[in-house]
C-alpha positions as CSV (number, residue, x, y, z in Angstrom):
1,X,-20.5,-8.1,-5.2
2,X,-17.4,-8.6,-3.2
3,X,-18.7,-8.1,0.2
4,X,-16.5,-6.6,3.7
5,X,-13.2,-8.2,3.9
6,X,-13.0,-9.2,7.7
7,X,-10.4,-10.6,9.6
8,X,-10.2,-14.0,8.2
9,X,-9.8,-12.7,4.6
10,X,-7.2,-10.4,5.5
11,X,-5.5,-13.3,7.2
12,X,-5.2,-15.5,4.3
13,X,-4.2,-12.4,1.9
14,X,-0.6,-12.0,4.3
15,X,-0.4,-15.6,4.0
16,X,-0.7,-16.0,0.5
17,X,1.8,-12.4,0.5
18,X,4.7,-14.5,2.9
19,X,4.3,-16.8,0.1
20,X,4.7,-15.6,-2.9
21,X,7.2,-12.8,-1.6
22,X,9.0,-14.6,1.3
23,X,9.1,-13.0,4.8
24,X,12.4,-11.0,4.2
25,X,11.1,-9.0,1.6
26,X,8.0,-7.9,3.8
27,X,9.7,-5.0,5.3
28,X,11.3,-3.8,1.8
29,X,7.6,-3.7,0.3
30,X,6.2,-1.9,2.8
31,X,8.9,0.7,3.0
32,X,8.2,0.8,-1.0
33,X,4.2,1.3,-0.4
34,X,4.9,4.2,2.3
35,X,7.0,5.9,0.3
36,X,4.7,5.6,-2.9
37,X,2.3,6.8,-0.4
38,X,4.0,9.7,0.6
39,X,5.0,11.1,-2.5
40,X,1.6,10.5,-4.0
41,X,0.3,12.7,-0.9
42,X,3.1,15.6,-1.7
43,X,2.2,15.6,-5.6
44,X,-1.5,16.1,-4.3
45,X,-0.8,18.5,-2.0
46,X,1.6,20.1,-4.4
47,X,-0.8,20.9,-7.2
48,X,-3.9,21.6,-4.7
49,X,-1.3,24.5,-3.7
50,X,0.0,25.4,-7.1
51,X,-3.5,25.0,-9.8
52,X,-1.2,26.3,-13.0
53,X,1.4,24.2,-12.8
C-alpha cells in the first residue's frame, strides 16, 4: 500500500521538516530522538535482564 520510500521521498520529507521546524531546531530534535532512542534501548535491555520487575 505505501510502497519503498527511496531517495526522492526522503528528500521532500527533510524539506517539508526545515519547514515546518526551521533549520536551527534540526540539531535540537535530533539530539531529542537519540536520546528517546537510547533510553528506550536501556528500559529494554533493563527488563530483558531483570523479568520480575
Amino acid at each position: 500500500m505505501l510502497g519503498r520510500v527511496g531517495l526522492p521521498e526522503l528528500i521532500i520529507i527533510l524539506l517539508i521538516i526545515i519547514l515546518v521546524f526551521g533549520a536551527s531546531r534540526l540539531p535540537d530534535i535530533g539530539r531529542g530522538i537519540g536520546k528517546g532512542i537510547r533510553n528506550f534501548k536501556e528500559a529494554t535491555r533493563d527488563s530483558r535482564d531483570n523479568p520480575d520487575a
